[in-house]
N, C-alpha and C positions, 0 to 999 in steps of 0.2 A: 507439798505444793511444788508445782516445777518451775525451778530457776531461770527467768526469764531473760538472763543473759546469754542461752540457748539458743535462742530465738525461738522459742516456744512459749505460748500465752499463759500465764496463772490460772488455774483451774476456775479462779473466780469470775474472772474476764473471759475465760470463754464459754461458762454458763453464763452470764451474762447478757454476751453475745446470741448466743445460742437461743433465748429466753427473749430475747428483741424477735430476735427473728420470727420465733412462734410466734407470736404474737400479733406484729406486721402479717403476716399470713393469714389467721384468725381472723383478724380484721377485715382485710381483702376477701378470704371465705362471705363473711356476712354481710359485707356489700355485696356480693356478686348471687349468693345464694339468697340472701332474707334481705330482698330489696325492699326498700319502706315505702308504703303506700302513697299512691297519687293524694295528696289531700286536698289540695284545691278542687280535683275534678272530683271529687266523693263527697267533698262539702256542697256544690253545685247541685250533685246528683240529686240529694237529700233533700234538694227543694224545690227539685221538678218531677213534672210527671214525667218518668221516661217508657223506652219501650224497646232498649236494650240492657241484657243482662250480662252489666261490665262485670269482668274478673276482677278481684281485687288483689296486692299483691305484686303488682309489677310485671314485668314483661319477661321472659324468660327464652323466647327467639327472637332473635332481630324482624323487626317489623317498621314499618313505614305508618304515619299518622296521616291516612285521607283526605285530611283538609289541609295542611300546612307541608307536609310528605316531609317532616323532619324522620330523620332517623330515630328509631328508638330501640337500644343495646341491651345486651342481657342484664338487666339490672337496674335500670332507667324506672322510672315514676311512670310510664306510661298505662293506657290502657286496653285490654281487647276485650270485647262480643264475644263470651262462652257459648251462644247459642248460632252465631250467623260466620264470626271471626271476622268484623270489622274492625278496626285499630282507631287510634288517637291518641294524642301528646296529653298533658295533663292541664295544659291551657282551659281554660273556662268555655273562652270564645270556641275554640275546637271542638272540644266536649257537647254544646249546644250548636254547633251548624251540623255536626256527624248526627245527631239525635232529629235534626230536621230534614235533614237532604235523605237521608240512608232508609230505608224502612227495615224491621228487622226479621228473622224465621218466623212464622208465622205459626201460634198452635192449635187454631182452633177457626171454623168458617167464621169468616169477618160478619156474615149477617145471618139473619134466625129463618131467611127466606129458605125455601127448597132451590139446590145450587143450578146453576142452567149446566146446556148440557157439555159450556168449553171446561166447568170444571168443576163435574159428577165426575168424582173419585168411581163413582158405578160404572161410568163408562169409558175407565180407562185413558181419561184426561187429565194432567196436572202440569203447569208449566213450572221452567226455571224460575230458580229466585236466585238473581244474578248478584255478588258480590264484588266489589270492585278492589284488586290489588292486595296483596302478600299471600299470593299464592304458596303450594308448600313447592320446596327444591325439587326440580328435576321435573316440574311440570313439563306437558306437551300440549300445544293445542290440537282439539277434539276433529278440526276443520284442516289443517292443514300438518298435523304433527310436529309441525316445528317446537322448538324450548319456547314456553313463554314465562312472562312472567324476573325475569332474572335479568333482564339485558339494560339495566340502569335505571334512575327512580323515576322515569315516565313511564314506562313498562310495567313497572310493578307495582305502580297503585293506578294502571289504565284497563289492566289485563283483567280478563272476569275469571270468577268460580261459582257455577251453582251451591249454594250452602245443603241442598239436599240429595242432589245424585255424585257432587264433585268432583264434574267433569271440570275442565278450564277450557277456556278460548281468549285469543286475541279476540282486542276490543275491534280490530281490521277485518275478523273473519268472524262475529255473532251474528250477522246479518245474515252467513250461509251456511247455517244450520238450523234446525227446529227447534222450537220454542217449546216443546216437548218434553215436560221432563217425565223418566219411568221410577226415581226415587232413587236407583241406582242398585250397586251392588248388595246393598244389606234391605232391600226393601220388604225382605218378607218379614223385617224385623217391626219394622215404622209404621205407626199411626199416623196418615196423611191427615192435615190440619182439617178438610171438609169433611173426615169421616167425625168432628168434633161438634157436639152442640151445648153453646152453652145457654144457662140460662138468660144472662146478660151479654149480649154481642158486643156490647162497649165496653165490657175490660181489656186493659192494656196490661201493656209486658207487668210495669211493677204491682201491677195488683194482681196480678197470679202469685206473688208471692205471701203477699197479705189474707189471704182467703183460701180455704182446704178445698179440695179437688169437689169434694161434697157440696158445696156452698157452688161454685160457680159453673161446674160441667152440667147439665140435663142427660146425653145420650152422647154414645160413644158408638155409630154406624158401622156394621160389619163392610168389609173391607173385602172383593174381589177382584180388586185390581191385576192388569198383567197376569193372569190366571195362573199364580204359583202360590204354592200353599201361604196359608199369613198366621206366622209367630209371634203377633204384638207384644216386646219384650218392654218389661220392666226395670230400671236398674235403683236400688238402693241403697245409699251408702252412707258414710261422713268424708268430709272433708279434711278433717283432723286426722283418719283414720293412718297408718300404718308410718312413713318416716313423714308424715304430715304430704302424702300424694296421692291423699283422696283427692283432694281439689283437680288436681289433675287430670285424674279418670275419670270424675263425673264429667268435666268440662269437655272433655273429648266427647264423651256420650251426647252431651248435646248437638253438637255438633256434627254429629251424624242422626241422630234420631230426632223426633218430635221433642224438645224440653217438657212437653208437658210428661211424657218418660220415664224421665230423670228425678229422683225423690233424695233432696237433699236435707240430711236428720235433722241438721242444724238449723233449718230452716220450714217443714214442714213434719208432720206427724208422721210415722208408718203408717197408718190407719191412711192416709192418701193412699200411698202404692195399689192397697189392698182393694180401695175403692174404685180403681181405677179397672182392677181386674172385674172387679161384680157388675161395671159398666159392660165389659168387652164381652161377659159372658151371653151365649154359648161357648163363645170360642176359650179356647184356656190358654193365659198367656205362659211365658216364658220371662222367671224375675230372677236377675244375678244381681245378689248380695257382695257388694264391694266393702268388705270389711273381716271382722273375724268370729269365732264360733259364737261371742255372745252378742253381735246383730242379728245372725241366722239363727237364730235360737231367739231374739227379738221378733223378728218375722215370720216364724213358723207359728210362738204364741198367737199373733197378730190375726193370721189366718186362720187360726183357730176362734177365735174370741168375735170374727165377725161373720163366723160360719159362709166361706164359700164354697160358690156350690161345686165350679168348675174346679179344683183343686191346681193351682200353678207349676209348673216344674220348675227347681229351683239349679240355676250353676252358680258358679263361685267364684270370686276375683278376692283371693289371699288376700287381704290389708295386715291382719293382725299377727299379734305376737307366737301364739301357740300356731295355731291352722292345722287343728289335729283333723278337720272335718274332712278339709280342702286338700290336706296329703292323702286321707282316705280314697277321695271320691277323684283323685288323679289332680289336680287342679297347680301340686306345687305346696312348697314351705313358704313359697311368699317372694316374689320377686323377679318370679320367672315369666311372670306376664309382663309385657314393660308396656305394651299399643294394646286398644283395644281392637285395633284389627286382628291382632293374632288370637284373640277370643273368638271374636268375631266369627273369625272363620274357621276356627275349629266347630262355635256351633251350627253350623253349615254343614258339617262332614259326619252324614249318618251313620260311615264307616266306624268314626271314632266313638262316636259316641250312648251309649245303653240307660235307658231309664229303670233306675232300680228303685223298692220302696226300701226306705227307712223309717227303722222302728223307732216311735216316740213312747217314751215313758213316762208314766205319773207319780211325782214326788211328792205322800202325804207327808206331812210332819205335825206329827201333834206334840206338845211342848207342856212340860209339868206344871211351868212358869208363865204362862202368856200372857203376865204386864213385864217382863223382860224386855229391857228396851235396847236392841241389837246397834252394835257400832257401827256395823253395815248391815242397811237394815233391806237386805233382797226380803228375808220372810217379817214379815207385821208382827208384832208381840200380837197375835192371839193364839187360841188354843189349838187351831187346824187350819194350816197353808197349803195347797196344791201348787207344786210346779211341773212343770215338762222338762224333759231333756229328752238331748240325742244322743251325745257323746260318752260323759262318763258322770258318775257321784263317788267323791271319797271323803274318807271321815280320815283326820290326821295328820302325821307331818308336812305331806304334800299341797294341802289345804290351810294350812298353816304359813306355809311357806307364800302363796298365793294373795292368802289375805293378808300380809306385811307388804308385800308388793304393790297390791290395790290401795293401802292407806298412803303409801312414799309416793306411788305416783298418784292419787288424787291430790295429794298434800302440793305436790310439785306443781301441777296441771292449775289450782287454786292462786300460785302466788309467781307463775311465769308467765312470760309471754307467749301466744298459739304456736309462733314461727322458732321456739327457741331451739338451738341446734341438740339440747337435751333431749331429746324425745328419738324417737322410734324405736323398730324393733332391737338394734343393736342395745342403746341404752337399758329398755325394758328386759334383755336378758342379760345384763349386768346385774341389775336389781336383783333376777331371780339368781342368779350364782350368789351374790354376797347373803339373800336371806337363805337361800338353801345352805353356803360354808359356816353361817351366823348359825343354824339350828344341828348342823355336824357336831358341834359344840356344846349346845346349852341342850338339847335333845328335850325340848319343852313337852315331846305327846312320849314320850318312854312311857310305857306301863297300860297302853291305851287299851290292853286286853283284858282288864282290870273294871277297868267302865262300860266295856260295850259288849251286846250278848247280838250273837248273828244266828238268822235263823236262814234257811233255803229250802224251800217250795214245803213249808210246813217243817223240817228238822233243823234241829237248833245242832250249832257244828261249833264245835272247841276250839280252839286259839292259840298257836303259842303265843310267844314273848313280841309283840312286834308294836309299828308305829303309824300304822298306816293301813287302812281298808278302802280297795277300790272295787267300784262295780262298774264295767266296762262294758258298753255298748258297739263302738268302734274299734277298729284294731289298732288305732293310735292315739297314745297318750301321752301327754308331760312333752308336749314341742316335737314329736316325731317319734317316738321311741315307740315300739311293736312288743308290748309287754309279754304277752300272752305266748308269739313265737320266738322268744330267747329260752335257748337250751333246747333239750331233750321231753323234757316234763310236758309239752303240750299235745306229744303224742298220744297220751292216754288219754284223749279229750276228743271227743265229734270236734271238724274243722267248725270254726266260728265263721257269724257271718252277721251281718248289722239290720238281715230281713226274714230273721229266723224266729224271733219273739223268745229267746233265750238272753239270758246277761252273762259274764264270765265274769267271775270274782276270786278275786288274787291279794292277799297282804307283802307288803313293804314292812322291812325290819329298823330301817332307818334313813337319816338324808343320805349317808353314804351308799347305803346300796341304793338306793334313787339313782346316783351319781355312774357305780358299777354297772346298772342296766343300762343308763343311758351312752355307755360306751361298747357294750357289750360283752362282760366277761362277768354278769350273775342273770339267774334269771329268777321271777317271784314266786313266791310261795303261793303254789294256787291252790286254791280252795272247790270250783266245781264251776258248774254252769245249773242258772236259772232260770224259770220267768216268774218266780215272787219270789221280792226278797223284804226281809223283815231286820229292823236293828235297831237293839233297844240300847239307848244312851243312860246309865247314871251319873254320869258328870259332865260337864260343859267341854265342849271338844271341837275344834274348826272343821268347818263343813263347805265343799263346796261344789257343785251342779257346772257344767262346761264352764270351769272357769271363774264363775260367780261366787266368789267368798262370803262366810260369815260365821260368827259365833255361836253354835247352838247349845242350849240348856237340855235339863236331863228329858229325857222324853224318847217318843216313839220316830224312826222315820220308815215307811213301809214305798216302795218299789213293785208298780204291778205295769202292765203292757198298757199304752192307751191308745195307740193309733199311728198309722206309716203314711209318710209324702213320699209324693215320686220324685227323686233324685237323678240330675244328670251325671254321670259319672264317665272321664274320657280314660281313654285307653292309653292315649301317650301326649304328652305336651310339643312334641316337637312335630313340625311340620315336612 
C-alpha cells in the first residue's frame, strides 16, 4: 500500500473513491436513460377512453406540454403522441384537456358513408392534420422559409406541423397556403385513412389496440392517389427488440405512416400485419421486419400458414443479436440504421435496390421419443414436426452454445426489469463469449460423430472427429462470419448462392475453431453441397434452426427445398 505521507492516497481510499464515483454516474446514467414512467398520467389513461397513442417511458427530446408549455427534459415523466407527436406534462388535468382539445392521426374514414369528393383519396384530395408545437430543429416555414418553431415557448408550441406530409408553418403564415395535403415525401409508402373501411366507424384510438385488424377493418381501398406508384408498407417489430430501441423505430413509423401499419408484437398478433396485406391485395405490399432472424422467420412462417396470395417483399431493420440475414441481404450487423428516413430512402432508390428469391426449407424431425418433454420446447414432443428455415440448421457445439444463452437470457428477461441496462446486443454477445469460453473447456458434444449418421442427396458420407454440423443456406453465419469463403477449400465448390435450391454443409471441430474462423485464420471442414439432406441422430444432441434452440432425442431430421420469398437486398447502406 502506498504511504500516504507522500501525498498520495492508499490504494484503499482511492478504489473507494473511484467506486463512488462509478456509481454516482450509473446512477445519473439511469435517470437520464431509464426515465420512470409518468404514473399519474397512465393511471388517468387507464380509465379513460382515449384517442392518443401516448409513449410510455418518458421523454427523451426536450419538448414543451401543450396545455401548461412546462418544459419537459430528457428524462422528465412526461408524455408524447407516437402516432401525431403531440406532448404533455404528466399532470392529470393536462393529460385530459390535450385528449379534448387535440384530435389525434386519424387511421381509418371516420364514417361508413362513400367519402365526398373534398376527401376521395380517388381524387386526389386529403387535407393537413395540423399539429401544434415542438416542431423538430432546424425547421422552416413552408410559406415564408423563415426558422420556425425555435424562437421561445410561444413559437413552439403556436407553430404548426402537419403529422402526415411534415411540412411546418408559422401559425402567422397557415392562412397562405393550401390546406392540401399530398401525404408528403414517403407517400407511396402510406395507406391514406379514407382508403380504410371499417366495420365499426366508432372505434377510437384505444380500441384499435384491443381488437385484431381482422375484427375491426372490412376493406382496405386501392389507392391512386398523386399518380405514383403505391408501396403500402408494413412494418413489424418488438419494442423490446435489440438495445431495447424497438420502441423507438416503431414510434417513428408511426409517425410518418398510417399506425394502423405499424404491428406492434407486444401488443398485437403477426397474423394482423399478414391480414392487413390480404386486405391490400392485388396490390403487394412492402413489410420491414424490425427485429432479428427469428421474427423474419416468424413472419415468413406467418405468410405462409395464411396462405397469401400476393406474396409481400420483405426489407430488414437489424434489431437483433446475430443479423446473419440482414448482413446477407446488405442491411448491416445492426446499428447502422439509426432514422427511419435513411431506410426510407434507401427503399426509394431503385438503383440500390434488387429483389431476390430466397430459398425456404423444410425441417422434418421425427423423434424415436415423442412424449420427450423438451426444455425449450420450439418442436412438441410428438413423433413428426415441420419447421422452415432460411438461414441455417446445426446440430452441436454451436447449438449448444445458443441454447445456454437462450435459458440465461429468458431466465434474466423472467426476473428483470424491460428497461434494464443488462440487455442488448452487447450484453447478449457477452453471454455467447462466456458459453462459447465455458464449452472450450468442458467440450460437452466431443464425439458427435459417434451419434450422428449424415447422408447428402441419397449418400451417406463419413465424419471425422468433430463437434458440430452445420447446413447452411446463407453465406453468414455465427453473428457475421462467411464460413464457407475462409481459405482456399471453397474453390473446389460451384459459387454458393441463397436462390439456388442447393444447401452447403460444412463441420466445426470445436468452440475453438468456432473462435479461429470467426477471426479468420481456419476455415471448416466441408463436406459438399445439397438439396436433401438426411441425419439420423442416436443420442440426444442440441439442435438449432436460425437461432432457435433445443434439445433433440435420438431420431430422424431430413432437410428438403420448400419454397422462396422475394427478398429486398440493397447494394450499399451508405448514402
Amino acid at each position: 500500500m502506498a504511504d500516504s505521507r507522500d501525498g498520495s492516497f492508499p490504494d484503499s481510499v482511492t478504489w473507494g473513491i473511484t467506486c463512488l464515483l462509478v456509481l454516482l454516474t450509473w446512477v445519473l446514467l439511469q435517470k437520464l436513460c431509464f426515465p420512470r414512467s409518468p404514473l399519474a398520467a397512465l393511471a388517468l389513461m387507464r380509465r379513460t377512453r382515449r384517442i392518443h397513442t401516448w409513449a410510455q417511458g418518458g421523454i427523451w427530446h426536450p419538448l414543451y406540454c401543450v396545455i401548461c408549455e412546462t418544459l419537459l427534459i430528457v428524462g422528465s415523466s412526461g408524455i408524447c403522441c407516437a402516432d401525431c407527436g403531440i406532448a404533455s406534462c404528466e399532470k392529470g388535468q393536462c393529460v385530459q384537456r390535450t385528449e379534448q382539445r387535440f384530435s389525434c392521426k386519424a387511421r381509418a374514414r371516420k364514417t361508413g358513408a362513400t367519402p365526398t369528393a373534398q376527401d376521395d383519396p380517388q381524387g386526389g384530395v386529403f387535407r393537413h392534420h395540423w399539429v401544434s408545437g415542438n416542431l423538430p430543429l432546424m425547421s422552416e416555414c413552408e410559406v415564408c422559409d423563415a426558422s420556425c418553431g425555435g424562437d421561445g415557448p410561444e413559437s413552439v408550441i403556436q407553430d404548426l406541423r402537419c403529422c402526415w406530409c411534415q411540412l411546418t408553418v408559422h401559425k402567422s403564415c397557415q392562412q397562405k397556403m393550401s390546406n392540401i395535403c399530398d401525404l408528403g415525401h414517403y407517400r407511396e409508402f402510406i395507406i391514406p385513412p379514407e382508403c380504410v373501411i371499417l366495420k365499426n366507424p366508432k372505434v377510437a384510438g384505444s380500441e384499435f389496440k384491443r381488437s385484431s385488424i381482422k375484427q375491426i377493418v372490412r376493406q382496405i381501398m386501392g389507392n391512386t392517389t398523386h399518380n405514383r406508384p403505391w408501396r403500402p408498407l408494413i412494418v413489424v417489430g418488438n419494442t423490446k427488440a435489440g438495445n431495447n430501441d424497438g420502441g423507438f423505430f416503431l414510434n417513428a413509423f408511426r409517425g410518418v405512416l398510417n399506425p394502423i401499419q405499424v404491428i406492434d408484437l407486444n401488443e398485437r398478433p403477426m397474423e394482423d400485419a399478414i391480414h392487413l396485406c390480404q386486405l391490400l391485395e392485388p396490390t403487394r405490399c412492402l413489410i420491414i421486419v424490425a427485429g432479428g432472424d427469428g421474427t423474419i422467420g416468424w413472419t415468413l412462417n406467418t405468410i405462409d400458414k395464411l396462405g397469401v396470395e400476393q406474396h409481400p417483399e420483405i426489407a430488414l431493420l437489424p434489431l437483433g443479436t446475430g443479423n446473419d440475414l440482414a448482413r446477407t441481404l446488405g442491411y448491416g450487423s445492426g446499428g447502422e440504421i439509426t432514422d427511419i428516413s435513411q431506410l426510407l430512402d434507401l427503399l426509394q432508390t431503385a438503383n440500390r435496390l434488387e429483389s431476390i428469391p430466397l430459398d425456404r426449407w423444410r425441417v422434418t424431425v421425427r423423434s424415436d421419443h415423442p412424449h420427450y418433454s423438451f426444455k425449450r420446447p420450439l418442436v412438441p414432443p410428438r413423433s413428426i414436426t415441420e419447421i422452415f428455415v432460411q438461414n441455417y440448421l446445426s446440430i452441436g457445439v454451436d447449438a449448444l452454445v445458443t441454447y445456454n444463452f437462450h435459458n440465461a437470457r429468458d431466465s434474466k428477461s423472467s426476473s428483470s426489469h424491460n428497461n434494464s441496462p443488462f440487455s442488448g446486443r452487447l450484453y447478449n454477445k457477452l453471454l455467447y463469449f462466456i458459453y462459447g469460453t465455458k464449452d472450450v473447456l468442458e467440450r460437452e458434444c466431443k464425439d458427435l460423430d459417434q451419434i450422428l449418421e449424415l447422408e447428402m442427396d441419397g449418400q451417406k458420407v463419413s465424419l471425422p472427429k468433430i463437434e458440430s454440423v452445420v447446413i447452411l443456406n446463407i453465406p453468414c453465419w455465427g453473428a457475421g462470419v462467411r464460413p464457407w469463403e475462409l481459405g482456399q477449400g471453397h474453390e473446389h465448390f460451384p459459387v454458393p448462392s441463397f436462390s439456388d435450391h442447393k444447401l452447403e454443409v460444412f463441420c466445426v471441430y470445436s468452440s475453438f475453431h468456432i473462435a479461429q474462423m470467426q477471426v479468420g485464420i481456419s476455415e471448416p471442414h466441408r463436406i459438399g453441397q445439397a438439396s436433401d439432406v438426411k441425419i439420423r441422430l442416436k443420442g440426444r444432441a442440441p439442435v438449432q434452426t436460425d437461432g432457435e434452440p433445443w434439445i433433440q432425442e435420438p431420431g430422424e431430421i431430413h432437410v428438403q427445398y420448400h419454397s422462396h420469398v422475394p427478398v429486398l437486398k440493397l447494394s450499399s447502406l451508405s448514402n
